[in-house]
LUMDOTOR-138231 format. One record per residue: x, y, z of N, C-alpha, C in turn; residue number from 1. Coordinates in Angstrom, 2 decimals, padded with zeros to 5 digits. Example, Ala and Ser with C-alpha at 12.3 -4.5 7.8 and 13.67 -1.06 7.14 Angstrom:
<sites>
<site n_u="013.19" n_v="-005.69" n_w="007.80" ca_u="012.30" ca_v="-004.50" ca_w="007.80" c_u="013.20" c_v="-003.30" c_w="007.80" resi="1"/>
<site n_u="012.85" n_v="-002.25" n_w="007.08" ca_u="013.67" ca_v="-001.06" ca_w="007.14" c_u="012.90" c_v="000.03" c_w="007.87" resi="2"/>
</sites>
This chain:
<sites>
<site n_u="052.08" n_v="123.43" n_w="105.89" ca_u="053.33" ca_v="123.39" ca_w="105.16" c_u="054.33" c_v="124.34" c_w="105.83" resi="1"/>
<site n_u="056.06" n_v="123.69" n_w="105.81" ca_u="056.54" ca_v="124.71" ca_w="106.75" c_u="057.83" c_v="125.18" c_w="105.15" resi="2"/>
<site n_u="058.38" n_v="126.14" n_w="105.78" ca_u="059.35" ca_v="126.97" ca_w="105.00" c_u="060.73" c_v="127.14" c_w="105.81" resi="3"/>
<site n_u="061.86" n_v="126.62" n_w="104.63" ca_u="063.27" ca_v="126.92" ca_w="105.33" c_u="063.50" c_v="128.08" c_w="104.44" resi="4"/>
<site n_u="064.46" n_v="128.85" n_w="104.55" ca_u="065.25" ca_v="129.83" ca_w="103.64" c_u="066.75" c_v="129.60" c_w="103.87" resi="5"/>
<site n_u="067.18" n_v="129.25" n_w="102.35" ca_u="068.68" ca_v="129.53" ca_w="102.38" c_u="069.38" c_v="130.66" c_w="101.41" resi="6"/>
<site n_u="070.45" n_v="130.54" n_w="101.78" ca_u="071.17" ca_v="131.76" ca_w="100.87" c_u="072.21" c_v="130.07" c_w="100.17" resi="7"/>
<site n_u="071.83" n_v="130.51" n_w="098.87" ca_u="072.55" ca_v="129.71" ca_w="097.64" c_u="073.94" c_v="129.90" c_w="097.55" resi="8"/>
<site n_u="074.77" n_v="128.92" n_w="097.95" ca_u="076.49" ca_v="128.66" ca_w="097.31" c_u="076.89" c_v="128.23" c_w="096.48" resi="9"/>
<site n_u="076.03" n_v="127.88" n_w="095.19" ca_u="076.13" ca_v="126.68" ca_w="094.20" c_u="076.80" c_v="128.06" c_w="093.41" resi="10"/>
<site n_u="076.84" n_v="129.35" n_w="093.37" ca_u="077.20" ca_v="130.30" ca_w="092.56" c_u="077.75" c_v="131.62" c_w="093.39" resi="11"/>
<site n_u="078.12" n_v="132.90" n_w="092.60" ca_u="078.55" ca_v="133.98" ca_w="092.96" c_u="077.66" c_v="134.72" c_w="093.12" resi="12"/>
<site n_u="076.16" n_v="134.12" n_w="092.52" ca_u="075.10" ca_v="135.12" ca_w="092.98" c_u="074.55" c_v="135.34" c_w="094.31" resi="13"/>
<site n_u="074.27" n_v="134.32" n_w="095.07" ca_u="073.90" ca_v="133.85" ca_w="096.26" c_u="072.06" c_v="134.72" c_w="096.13" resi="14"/>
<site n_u="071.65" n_v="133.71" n_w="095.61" ca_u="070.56" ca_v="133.70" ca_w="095.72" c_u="069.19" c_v="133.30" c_w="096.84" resi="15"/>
<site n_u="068.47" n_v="133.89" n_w="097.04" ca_u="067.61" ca_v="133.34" ca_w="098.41" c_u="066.69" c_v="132.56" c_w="098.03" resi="16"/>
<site n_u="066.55" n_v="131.39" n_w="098.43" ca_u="066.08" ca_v="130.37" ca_w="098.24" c_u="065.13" c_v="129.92" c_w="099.16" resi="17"/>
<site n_u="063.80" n_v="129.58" n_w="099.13" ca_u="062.71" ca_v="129.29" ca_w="099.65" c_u="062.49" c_v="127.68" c_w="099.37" resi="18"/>
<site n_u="062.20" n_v="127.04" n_w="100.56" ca_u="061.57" ca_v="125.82" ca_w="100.21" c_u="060.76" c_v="125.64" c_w="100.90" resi="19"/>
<site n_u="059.69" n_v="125.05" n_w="100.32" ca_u="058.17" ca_v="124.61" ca_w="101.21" c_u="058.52" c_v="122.75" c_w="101.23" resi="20"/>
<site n_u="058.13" n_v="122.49" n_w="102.42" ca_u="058.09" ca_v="121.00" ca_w="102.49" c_u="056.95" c_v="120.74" c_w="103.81" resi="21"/>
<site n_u="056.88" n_v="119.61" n_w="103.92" ca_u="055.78" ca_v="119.34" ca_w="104.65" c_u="057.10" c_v="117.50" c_w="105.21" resi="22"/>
<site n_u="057.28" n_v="117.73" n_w="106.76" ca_u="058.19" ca_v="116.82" ca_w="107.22" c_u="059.46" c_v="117.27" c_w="106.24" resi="23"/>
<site n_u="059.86" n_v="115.44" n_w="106.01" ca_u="061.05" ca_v="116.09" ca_w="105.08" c_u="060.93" c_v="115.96" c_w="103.57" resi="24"/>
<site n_u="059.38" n_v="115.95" n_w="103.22" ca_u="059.16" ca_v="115.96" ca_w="101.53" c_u="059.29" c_v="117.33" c_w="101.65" resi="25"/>
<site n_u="059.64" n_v="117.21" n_w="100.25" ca_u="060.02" ca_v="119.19" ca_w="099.60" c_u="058.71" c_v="118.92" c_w="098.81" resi="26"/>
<site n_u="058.00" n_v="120.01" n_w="098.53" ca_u="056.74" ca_v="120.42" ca_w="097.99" c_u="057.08" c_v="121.39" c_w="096.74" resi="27"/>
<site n_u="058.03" n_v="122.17" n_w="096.94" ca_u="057.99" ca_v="123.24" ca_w="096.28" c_u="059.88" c_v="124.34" c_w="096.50" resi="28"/>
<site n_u="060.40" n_v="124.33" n_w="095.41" ca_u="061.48" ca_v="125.23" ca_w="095.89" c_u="061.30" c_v="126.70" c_w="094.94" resi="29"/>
<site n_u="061.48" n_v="128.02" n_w="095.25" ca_u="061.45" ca_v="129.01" ca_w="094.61" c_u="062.97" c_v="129.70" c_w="095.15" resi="30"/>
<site n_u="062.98" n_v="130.36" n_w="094.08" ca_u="064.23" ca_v="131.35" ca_w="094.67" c_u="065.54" c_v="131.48" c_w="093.92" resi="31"/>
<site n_u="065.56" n_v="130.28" n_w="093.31" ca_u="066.93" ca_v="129.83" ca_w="092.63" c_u="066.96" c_v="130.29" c_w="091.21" resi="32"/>
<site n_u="068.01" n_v="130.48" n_w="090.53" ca_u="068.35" ca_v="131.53" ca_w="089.12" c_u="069.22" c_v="130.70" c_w="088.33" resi="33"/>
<site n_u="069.74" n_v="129.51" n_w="088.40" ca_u="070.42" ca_v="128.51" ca_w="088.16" c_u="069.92" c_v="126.89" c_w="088.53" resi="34"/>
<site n_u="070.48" n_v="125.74" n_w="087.82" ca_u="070.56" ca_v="124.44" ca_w="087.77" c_u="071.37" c_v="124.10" c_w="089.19" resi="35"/>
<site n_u="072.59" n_v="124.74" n_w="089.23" ca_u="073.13" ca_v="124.40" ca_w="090.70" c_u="072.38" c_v="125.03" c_w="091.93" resi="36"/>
<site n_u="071.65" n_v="126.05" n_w="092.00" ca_u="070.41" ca_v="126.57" ca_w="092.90" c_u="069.59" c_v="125.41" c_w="093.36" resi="37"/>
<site n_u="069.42" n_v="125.01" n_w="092.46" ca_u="068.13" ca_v="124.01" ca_w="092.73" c_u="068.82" c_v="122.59" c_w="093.03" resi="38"/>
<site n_u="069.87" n_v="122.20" n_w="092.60" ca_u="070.71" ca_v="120.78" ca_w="092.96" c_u="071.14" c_v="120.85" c_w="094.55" resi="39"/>
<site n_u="071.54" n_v="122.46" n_w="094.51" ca_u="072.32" ca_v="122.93" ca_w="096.53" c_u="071.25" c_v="122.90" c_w="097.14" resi="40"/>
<site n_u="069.68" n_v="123.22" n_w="096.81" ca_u="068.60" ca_v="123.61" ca_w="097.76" c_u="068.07" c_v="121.96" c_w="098.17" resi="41"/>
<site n_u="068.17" n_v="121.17" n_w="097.33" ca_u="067.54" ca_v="119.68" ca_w="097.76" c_u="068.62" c_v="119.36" c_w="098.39" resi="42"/>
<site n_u="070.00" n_v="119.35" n_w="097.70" ca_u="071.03" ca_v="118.31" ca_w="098.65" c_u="070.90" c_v="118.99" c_w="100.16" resi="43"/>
<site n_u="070.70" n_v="120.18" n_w="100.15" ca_u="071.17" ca_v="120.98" ca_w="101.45" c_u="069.86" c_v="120.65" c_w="102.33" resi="44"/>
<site n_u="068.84" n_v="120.50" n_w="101.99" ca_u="067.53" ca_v="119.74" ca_w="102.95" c_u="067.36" c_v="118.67" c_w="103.19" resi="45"/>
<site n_u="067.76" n_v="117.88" n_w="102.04" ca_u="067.73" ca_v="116.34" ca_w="102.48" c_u="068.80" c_v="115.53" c_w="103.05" resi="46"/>
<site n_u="070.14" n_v="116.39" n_w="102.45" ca_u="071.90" ca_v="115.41" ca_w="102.99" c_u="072.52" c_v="116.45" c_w="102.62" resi="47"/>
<site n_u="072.57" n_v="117.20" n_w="104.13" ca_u="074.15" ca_v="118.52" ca_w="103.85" c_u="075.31" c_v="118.21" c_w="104.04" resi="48"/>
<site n_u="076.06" n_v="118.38" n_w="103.32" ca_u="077.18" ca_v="117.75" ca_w="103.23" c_u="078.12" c_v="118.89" c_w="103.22" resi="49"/>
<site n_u="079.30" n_v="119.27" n_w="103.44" ca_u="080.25" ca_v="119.75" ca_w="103.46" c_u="081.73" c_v="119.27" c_w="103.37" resi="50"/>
<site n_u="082.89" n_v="120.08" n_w="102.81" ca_u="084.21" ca_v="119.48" ca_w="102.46" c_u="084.80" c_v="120.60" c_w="103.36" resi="51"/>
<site n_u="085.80" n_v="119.24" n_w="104.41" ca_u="086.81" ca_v="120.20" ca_w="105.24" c_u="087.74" c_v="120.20" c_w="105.00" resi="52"/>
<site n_u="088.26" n_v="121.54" n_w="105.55" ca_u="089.66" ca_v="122.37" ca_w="105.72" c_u="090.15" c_v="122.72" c_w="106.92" resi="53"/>
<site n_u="091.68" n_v="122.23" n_w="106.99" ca_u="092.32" ca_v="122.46" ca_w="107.96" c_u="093.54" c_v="122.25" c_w="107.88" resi="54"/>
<site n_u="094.45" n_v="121.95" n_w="108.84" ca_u="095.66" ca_v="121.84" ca_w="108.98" c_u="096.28" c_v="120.43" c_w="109.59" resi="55"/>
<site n_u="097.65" n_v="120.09" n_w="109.35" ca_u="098.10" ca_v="119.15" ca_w="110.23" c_u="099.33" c_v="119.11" c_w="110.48" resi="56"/>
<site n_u="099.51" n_v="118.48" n_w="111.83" ca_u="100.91" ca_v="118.57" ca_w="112.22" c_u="102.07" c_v="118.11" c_w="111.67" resi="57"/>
<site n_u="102.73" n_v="118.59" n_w="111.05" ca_u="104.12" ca_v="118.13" ca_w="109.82" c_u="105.35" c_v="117.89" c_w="110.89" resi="58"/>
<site n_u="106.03" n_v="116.67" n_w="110.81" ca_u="107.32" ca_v="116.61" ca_w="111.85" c_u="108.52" c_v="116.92" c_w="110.31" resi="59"/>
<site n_u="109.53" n_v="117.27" n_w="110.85" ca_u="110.25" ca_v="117.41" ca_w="109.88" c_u="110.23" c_v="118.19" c_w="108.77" resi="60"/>
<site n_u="109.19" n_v="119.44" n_w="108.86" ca_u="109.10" ca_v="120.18" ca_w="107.75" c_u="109.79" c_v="121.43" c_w="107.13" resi="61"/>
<site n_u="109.76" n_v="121.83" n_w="106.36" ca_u="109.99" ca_v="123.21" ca_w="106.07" c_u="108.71" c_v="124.06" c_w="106.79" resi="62"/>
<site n_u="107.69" n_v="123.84" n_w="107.09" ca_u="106.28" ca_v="124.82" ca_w="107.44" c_u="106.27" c_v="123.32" c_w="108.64" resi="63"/>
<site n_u="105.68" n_v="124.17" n_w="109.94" ca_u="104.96" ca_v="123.10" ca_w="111.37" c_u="103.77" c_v="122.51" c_w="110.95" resi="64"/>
<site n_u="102.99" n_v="122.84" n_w="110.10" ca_u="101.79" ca_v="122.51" ca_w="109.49" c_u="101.50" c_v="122.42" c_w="108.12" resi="65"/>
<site n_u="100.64" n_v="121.40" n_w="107.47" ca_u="100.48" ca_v="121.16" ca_w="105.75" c_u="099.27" c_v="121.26" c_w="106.18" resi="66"/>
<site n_u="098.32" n_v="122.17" n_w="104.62" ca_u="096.76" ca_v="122.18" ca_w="104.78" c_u="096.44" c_v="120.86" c_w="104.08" resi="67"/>
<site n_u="095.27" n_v="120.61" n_w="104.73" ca_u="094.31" ca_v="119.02" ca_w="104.45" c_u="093.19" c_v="119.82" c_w="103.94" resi="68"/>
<site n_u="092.48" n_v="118.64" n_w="103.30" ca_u="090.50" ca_v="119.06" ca_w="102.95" c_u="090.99" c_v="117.31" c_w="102.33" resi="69"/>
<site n_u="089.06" n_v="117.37" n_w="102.94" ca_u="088.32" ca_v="116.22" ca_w="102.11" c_u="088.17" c_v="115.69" c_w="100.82" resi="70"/>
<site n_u="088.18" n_v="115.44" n_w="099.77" ca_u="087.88" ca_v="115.24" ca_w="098.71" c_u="087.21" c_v="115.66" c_w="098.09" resi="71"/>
<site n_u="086.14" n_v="115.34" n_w="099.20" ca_u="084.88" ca_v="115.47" ca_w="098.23" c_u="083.92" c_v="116.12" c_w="100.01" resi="72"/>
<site n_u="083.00" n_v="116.58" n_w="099.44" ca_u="082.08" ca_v="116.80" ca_w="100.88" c_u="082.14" c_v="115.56" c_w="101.62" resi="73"/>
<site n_u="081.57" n_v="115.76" n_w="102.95" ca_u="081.13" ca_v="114.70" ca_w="103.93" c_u="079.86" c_v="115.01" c_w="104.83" resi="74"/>
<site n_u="079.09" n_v="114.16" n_w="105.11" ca_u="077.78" ca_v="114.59" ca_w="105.59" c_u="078.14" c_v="115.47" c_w="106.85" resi="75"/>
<site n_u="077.00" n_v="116.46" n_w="106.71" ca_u="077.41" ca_v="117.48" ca_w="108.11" c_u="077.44" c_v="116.51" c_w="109.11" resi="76"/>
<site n_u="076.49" n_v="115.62" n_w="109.41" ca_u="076.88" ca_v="114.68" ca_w="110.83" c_u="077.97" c_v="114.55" c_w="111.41" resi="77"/>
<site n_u="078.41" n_v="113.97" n_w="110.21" ca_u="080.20" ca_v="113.56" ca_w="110.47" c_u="081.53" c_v="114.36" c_w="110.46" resi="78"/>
<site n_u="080.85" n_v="115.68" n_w="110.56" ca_u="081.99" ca_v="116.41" ca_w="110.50" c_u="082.79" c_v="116.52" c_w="112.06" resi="79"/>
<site n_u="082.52" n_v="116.49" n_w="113.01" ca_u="083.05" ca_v="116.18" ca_w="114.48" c_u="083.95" c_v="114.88" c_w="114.30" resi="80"/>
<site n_u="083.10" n_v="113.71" n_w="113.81" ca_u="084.09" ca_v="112.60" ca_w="114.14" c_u="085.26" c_v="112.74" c_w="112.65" resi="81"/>
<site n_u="084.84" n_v="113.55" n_w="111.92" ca_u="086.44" ca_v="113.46" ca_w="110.99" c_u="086.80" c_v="114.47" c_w="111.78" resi="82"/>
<site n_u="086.88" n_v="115.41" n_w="112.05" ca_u="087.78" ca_v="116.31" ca_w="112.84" c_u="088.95" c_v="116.17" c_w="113.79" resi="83"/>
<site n_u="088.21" n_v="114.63" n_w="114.69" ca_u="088.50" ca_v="114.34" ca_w="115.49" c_u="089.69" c_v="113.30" c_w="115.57" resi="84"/>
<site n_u="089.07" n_v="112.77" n_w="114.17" ca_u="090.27" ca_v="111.68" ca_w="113.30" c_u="091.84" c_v="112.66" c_w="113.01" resi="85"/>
<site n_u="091.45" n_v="113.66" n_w="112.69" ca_u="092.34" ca_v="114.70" ca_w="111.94" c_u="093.28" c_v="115.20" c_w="112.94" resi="86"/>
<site n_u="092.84" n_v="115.89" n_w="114.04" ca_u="093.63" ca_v="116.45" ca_w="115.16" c_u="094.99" c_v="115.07" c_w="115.98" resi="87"/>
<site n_u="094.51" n_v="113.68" n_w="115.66" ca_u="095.28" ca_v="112.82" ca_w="115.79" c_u="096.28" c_v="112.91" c_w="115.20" resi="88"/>
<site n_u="096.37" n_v="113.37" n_w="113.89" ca_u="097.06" ca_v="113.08" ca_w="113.15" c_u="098.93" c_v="113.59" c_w="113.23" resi="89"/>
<site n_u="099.41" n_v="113.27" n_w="112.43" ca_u="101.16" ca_v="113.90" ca_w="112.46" c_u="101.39" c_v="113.31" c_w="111.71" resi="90"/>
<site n_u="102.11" n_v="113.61" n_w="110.53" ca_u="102.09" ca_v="113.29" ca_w="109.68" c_u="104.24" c_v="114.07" c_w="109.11" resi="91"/>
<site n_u="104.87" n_v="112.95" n_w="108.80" ca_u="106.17" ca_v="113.32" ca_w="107.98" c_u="106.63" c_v="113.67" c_w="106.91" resi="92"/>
<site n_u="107.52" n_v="114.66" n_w="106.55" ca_u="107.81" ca_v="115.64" ca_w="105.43" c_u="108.57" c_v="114.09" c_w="104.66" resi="93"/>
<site n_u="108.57" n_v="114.37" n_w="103.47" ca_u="108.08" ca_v="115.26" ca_w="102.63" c_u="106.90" c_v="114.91" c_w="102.46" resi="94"/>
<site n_u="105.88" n_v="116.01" n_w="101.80" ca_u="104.56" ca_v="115.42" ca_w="101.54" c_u="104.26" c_v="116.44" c_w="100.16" resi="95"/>
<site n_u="103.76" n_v="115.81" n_w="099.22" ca_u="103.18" ca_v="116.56" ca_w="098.12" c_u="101.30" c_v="116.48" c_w="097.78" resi="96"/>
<site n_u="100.94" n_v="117.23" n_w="097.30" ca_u="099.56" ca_v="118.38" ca_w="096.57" c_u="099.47" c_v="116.42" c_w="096.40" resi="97"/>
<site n_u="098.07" n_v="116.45" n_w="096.79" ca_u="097.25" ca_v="115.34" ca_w="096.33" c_u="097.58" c_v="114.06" c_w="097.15" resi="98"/>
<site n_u="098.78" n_v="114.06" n_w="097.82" ca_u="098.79" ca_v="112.50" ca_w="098.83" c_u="097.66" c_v="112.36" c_w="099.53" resi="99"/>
<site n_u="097.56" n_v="111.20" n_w="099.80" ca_u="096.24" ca_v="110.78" ca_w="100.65" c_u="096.69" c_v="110.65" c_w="102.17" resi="100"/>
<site n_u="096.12" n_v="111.55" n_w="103.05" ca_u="096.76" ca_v="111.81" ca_w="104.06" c_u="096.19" c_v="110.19" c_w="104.90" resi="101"/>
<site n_u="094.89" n_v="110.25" n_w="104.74" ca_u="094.27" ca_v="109.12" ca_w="105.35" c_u="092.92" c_v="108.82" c_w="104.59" resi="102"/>
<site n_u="092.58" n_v="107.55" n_w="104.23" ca_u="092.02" ca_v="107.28" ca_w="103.06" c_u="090.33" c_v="106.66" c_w="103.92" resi="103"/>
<site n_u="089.24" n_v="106.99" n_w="103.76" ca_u="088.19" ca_v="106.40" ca_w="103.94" c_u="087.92" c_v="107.29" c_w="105.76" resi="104"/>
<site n_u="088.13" n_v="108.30" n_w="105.88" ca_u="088.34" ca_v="109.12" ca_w="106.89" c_u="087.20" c_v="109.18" c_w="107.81" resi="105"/>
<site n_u="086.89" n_v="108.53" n_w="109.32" ca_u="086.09" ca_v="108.20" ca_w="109.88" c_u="084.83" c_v="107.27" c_w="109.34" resi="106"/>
<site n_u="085.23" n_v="106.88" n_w="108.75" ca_u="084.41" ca_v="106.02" ca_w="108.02" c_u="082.90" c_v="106.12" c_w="107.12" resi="107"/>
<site n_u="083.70" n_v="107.62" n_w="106.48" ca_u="082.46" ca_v="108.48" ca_w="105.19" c_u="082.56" c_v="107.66" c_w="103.96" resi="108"/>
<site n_u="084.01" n_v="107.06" n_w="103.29" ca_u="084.35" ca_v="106.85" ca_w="102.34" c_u="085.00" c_v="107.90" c_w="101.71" resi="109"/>
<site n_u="085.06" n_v="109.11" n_w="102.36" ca_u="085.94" ca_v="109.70" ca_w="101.38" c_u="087.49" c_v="109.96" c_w="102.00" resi="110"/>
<site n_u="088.56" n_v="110.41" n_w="101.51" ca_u="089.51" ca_v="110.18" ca_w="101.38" c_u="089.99" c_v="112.20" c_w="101.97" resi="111"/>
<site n_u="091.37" n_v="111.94" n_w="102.62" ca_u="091.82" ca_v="113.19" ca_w="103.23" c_u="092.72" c_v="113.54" c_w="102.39" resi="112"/>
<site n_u="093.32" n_v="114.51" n_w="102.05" ca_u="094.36" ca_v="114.96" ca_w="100.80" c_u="094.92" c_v="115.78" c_w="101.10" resi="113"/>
<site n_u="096.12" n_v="115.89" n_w="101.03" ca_u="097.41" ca_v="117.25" ca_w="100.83" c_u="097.27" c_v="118.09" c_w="099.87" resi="114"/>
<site n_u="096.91" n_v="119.36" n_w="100.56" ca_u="096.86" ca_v="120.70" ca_w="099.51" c_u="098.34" c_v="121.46" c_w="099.01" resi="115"/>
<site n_u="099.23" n_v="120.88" n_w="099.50" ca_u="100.61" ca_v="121.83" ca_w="099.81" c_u="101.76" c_v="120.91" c_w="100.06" resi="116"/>
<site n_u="102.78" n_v="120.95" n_w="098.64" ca_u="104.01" ca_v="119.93" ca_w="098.98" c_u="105.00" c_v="120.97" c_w="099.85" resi="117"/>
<site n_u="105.38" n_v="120.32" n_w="100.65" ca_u="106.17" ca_v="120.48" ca_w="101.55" c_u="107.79" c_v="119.58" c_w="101.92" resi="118"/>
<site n_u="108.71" n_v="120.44" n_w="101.77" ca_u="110.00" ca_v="119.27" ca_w="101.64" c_u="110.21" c_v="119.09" c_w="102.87" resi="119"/>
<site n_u="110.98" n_v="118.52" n_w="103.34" ca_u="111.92" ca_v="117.51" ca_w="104.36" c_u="113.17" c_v="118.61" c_w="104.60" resi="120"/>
<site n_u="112.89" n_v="119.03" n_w="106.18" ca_u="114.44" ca_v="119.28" ca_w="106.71" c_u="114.99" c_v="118.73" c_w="107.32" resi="121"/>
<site n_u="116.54" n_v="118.97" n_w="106.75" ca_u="117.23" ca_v="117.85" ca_w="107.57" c_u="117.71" c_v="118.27" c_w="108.97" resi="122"/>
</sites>
């Protein structure tokens, strides 16, 4: 039987988290002090997923750049090819909190979003 260790993000505690698995069955998780402990320690062994943050190029803005993130997480795999989708991007003022910058983003299903309205200069 082999052992990963993580440090827990599901909370402010950050708890250390032990899992025994054998391949990729989990056998056994210890460590966790919470319901989200134990939901982050399986998703995070079996499908890690993460939600990105970054920036994009604004033509016409008040700010050269509006911050983006994902929706929702996206499998770590795919975090290169959305990245890669993203750095393409340019995108025109005005833009407001919640537009969909680009919808179904490298092809995860999830959707890119505007954190930050930004007006239009003329």
């Amino acid at each position: 039987m082999e052992e990963k260790k993580l440090i827990c993000i599901g909370c402010p505690k950050g708890c250390g988290i032990t899992i025994k698995h054998t391949g990729k069955t989990i056998n056994e998780i210890t460590g966790y002090t919470c319901d989200n402990g134990l939901k982050y320690a399986k998703t995070e062994f079996t499908e890690p997923k993460r939600i990105i943050t970054t920036t994009v190029k604004l033509n016409n803005g008040a700010l050269p750049f509006v911050p983006v993130k994902t929706k929702e997480a996206v499998n770590k795999e795919k975090i290169f090819e959305v990245m890669k989708a993203i750095t393409q991007l340019a995108l025109d003022s005005p833009v407001k909190v919640g537009d969909i910058v680009m919808p179904n983003i490298a092809g995860t299903g999830v959707d890119l979003v505007c954190c930050r309205s930004i007006k239009k200069v003329s």
